[in-house]
C-alpha positions as CSV (number, residue, x, y, z in Angstrom):
1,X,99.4,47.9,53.1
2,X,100.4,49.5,49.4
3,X,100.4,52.7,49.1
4,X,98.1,52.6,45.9
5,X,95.3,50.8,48.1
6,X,94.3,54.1,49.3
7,X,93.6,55.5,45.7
8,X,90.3,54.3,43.0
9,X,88.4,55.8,40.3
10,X,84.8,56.8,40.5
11,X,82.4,54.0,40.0
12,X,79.9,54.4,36.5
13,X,77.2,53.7,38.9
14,X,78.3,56.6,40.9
15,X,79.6,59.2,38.3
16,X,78.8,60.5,34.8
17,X,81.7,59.7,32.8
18,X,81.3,56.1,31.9
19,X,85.0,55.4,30.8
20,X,85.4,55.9,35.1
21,X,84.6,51.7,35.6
22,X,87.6,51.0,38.0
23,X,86.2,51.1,41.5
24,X,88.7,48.8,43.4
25,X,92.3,50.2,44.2
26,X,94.5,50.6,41.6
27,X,96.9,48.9,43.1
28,X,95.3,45.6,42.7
29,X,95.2,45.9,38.8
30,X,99.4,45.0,38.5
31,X,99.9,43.0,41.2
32,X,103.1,42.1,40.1
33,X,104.9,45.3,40.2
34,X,104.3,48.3,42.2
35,X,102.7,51.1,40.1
36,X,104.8,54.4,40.5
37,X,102.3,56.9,39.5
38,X,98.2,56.8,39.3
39,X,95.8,58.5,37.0
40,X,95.3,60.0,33.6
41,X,95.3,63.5,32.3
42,X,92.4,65.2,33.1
43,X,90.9,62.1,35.8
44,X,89.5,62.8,39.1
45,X,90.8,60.1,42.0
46,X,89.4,58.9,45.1
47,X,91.5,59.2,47.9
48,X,90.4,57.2,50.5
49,X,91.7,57.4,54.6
50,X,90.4,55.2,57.8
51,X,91.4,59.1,59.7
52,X,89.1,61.3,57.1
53,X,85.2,61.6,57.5
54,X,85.3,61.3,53.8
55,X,86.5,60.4,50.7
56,X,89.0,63.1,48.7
57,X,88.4,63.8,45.1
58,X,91.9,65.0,43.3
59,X,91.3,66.1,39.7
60,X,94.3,65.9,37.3
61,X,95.3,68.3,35.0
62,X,95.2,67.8,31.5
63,X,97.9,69.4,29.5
64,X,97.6,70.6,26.3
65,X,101.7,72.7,25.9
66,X,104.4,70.8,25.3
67,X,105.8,72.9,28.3
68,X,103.2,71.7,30.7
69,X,103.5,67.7,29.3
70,X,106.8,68.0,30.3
71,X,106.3,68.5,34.0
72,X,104.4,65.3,34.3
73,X,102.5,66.9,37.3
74,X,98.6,65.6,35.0
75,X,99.7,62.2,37.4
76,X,99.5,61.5,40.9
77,X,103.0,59.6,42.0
78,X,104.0,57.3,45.0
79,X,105.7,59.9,46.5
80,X,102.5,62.3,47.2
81,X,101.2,59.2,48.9
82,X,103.8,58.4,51.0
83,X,103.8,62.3,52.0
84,X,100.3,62.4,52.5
85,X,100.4,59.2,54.8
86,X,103.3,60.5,57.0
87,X,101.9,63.7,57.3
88,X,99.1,62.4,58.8
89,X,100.2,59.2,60.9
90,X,102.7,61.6,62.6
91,X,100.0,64.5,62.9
92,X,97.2,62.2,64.2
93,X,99.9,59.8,66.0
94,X,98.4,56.7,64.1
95,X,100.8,53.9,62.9
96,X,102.7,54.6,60.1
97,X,104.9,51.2,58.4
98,X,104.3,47.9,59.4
99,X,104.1,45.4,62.5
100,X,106.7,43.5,60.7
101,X,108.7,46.4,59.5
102,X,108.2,49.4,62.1
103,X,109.8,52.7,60.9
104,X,113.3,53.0,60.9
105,X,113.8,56.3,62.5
106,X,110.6,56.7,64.8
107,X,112.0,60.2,66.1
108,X,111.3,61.6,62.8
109,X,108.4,63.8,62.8
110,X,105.7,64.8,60.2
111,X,103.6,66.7,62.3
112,X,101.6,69.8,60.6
113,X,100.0,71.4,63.4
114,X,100.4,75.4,63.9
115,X,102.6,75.1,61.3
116,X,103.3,77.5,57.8
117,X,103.8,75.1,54.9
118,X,104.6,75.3,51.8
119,X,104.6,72.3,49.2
120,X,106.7,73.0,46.5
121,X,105.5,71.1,42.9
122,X,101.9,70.3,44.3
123,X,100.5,68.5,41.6
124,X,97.4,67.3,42.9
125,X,97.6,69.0,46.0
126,X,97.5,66.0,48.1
127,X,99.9,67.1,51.0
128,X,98.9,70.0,50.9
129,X,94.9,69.3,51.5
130,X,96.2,66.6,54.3
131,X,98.1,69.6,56.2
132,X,95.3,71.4,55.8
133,X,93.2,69.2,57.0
134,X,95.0,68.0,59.9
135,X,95.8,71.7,61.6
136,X,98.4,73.5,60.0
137,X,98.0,77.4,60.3
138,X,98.8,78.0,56.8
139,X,99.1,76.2,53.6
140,X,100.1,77.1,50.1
141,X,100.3,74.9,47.5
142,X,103.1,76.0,44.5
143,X,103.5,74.2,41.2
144,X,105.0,75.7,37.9
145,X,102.7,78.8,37.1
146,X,100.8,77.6,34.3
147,X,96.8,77.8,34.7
148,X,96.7,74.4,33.3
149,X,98.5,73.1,36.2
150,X,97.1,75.6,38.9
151,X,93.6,75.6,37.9
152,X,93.1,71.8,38.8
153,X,95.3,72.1,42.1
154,X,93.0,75.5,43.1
155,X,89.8,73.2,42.9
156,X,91.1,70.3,44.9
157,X,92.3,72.6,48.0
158,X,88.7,74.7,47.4
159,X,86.8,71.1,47.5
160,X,89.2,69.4,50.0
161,X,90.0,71.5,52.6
162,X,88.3,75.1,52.2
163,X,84.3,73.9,51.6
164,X,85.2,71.3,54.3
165,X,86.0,73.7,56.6
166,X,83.1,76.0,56.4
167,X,80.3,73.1,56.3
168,X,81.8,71.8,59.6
169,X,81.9,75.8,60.9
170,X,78.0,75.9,59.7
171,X,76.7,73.0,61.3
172,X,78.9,74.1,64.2
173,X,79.4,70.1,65.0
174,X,82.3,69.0,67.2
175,X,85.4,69.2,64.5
176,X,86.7,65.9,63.4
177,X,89.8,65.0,62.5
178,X,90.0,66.6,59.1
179,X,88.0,70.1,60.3
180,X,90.3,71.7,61.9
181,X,91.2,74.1,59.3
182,X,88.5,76.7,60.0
183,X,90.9,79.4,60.9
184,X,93.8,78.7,59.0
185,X,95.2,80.3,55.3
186,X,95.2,77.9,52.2
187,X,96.3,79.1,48.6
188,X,97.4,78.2,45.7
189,X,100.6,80.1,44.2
190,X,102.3,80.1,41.0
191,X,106.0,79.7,41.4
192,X,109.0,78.8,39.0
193,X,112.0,77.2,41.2
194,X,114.5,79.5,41.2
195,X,112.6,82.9,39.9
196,X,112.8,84.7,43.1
197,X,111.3,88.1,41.7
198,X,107.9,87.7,41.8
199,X,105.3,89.1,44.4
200,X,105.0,85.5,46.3
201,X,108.5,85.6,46.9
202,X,109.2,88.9,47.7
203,X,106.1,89.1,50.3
204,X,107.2,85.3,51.8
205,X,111.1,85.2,51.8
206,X,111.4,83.0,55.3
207,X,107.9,82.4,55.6
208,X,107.5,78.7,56.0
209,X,108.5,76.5,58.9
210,X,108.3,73.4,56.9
211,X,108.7,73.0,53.4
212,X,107.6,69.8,51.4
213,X,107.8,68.4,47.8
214,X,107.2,65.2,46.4
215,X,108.9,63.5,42.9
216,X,110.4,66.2,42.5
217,X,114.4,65.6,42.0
218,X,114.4,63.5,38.4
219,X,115.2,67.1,36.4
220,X,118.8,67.4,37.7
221,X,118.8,70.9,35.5
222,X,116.8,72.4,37.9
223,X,118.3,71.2,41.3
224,X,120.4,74.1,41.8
225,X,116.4,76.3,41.4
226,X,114.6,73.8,43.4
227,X,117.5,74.6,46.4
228,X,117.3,77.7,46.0
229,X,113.7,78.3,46.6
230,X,113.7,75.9,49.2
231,X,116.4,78.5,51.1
232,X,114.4,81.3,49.9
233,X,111.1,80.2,51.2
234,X,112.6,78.1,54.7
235,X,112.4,80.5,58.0
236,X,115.7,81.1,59.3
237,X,116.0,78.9,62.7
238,X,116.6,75.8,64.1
239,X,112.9,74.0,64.0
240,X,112.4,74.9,60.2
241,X,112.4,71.3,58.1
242,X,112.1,70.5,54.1
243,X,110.6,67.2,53.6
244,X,111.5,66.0,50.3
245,X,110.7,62.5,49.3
246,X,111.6,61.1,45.6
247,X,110.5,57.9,44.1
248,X,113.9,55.7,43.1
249,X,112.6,55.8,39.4
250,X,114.2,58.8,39.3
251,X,117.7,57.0,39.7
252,X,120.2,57.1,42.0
253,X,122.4,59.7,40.7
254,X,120.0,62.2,39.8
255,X,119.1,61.9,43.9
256,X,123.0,61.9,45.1
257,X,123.5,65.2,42.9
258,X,120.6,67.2,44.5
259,X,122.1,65.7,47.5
260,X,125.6,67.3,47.1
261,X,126.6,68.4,50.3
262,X,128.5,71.8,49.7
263,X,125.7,72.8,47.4
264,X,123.4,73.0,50.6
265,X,126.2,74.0,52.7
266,X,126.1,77.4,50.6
267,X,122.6,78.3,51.1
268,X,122.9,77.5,54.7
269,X,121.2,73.8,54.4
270,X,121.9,70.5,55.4
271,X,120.7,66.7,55.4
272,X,119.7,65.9,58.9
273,X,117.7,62.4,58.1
274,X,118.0,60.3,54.9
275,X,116.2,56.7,54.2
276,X,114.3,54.5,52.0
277,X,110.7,53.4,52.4
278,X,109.2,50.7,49.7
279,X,105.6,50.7,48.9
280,X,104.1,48.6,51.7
281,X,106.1,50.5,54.6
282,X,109.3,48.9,55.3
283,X,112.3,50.9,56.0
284,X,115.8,50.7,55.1
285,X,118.9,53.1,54.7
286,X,119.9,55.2,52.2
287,X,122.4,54.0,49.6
288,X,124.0,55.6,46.4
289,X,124.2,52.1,44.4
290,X,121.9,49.2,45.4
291,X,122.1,46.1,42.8
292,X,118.7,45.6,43.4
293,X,117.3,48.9,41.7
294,X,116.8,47.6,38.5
295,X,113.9,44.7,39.7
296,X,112.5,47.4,42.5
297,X,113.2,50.9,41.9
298,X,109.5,51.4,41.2
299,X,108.7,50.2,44.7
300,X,110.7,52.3,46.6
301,X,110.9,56.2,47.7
302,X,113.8,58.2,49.1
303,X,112.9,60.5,52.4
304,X,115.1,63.9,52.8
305,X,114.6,65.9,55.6
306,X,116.9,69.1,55.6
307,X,117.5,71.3,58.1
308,X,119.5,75.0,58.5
309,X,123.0,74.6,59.4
């Protein structure tokens, strides 16, 4: 199953705005390529999962700056989807990939539970509202600290995982799969990569045992920030992961130079797990050229798990 068949707009029968007339998946409007990213500034998306008691509503931001265009975050990209999805087949222990084309390396785990995460370049929030939803013990969402960019991701963790949370605490029903976040922390903090001064990252140096970050790796300029604030904010022992998956749009080379090994070797990182995922789940290993990029790189996502050394 695509990964876009999981996301539609409101129906005009359902919804004010009448230019929101899509109700099918998007991923049925170009069947024949594999859309990359979803949405339009300023759009609210339905996210829809067979594990969720209901439908997620994700509003993009709608940027106005120049500097806030620029970080093409007003769009919600494969890569959040394939985050989302992981996070909760492995969390749930539902089937993640295909009957045909099982997971490459099923010892990989996404599992949020009891876990402090931090998702660095949020966007819409998505990963974030699913560990939230699905039993981590706290969550904060980051993204460039514009209010453009923040206020949108502040309302879908309010709506998705905080409102949630406190209806299923005031009915005092049995939780469901996505209520479990009743005594947990969610937030939303502003954060630049690589400006380390601030109040967030003074107070939470080491304070996340899993890190995660989604199409995040096409602005080689600020690799060198983004690894440093994934060491800055990654406790210091053995269990603590970064997930970081990036959608081969981004090319090749901009992926292989975030990937530079004695980079992370000097902030105490390394790659544990590497592989490629297409669209509709199958699984294949990581390469630096592929001939086949030009006709697919749309369709397919890199998966980066680091580790401390």
């Amino acid at each position: 199953m695509s990964l876009a068949n999981r996301i539609s707009l409101p129906n005009a029968d359902e919804h004010d705005d009448p230019e929101d007339f899509f109700g099918s998946g998007l991923g049925s409007i170009f069947p024949d390529e594999a859309p990359n990213l979803h949405g339009d500034p300023g759009q609210t998306l339905i996210y829809k999962s067979p594990h969720l008691s209901e439908p997620l509503l994700l509003r993009l931001c709608n940027p106005t700056l120049e500097t806030d265009r620029t970080l093409f975050s007003h769009y919600l990209w494969n890569a959040s989807l394939l985050l989302a999805e992981l996070i909760e087949a492995d969390t749930l222990g539902v089937p993640s990939g295909t009957a045909a084309a099982p997971r490459l390396l099923p010892d990989v785990s996404f599992d949020v539970r009891d876990r402090h995460v931090l998702e660095l370049g949020a966007g819409a929030g998505l990963g974030s509202i699913m560990a939230g939803l699905l039993g981590a013990k706290r969550v904060v969402a980051s993204d460039y600290p514009s209010e453009t960019v923040l206020g949108p991701l502040r309302d879908n963790l309010q709506r998705g995982v905080v409102r949630r949370a406190a209806a299923a605490a005031a009915a005092a029903a049995p939780a469901s799969c996505d209520d479990k976040s009743s005594t947990q922390q969610v937030a939303v903090e502003g954060h630049a990569w690589g400006a380390l001064d601030d109040d967030f990252s003074a107070r939470d140096k080491h304070a996340f045992n899993r890190i995660m970050a989604a199409d995040v790796l096409w602005m080689p300029w600020q690799h060198d920030n983004l690894r440093r604030s994934v060491d800055h904010f990654l406790a210091r022992d053995d269990e603590a992961r970064a997930w970081i998956i990036g959608g081969l749009h981004t090319g090749r080379a901009n992926m292989a130079l975030f990937l530079d090994e004695e980079e992370l070797k000097r902030l105490g990182l390394e790659i544990e797990h590497i592989w490629e995922r297409d669209c509709q789940g199958a699984e294949r290993e990581w390469k630096e050229v592929r001939e086949d990029d030009d006709r697919n790189k749309k369709r397919w996502l890199n998966i980066i798990v680091l580790k401390r050394t």
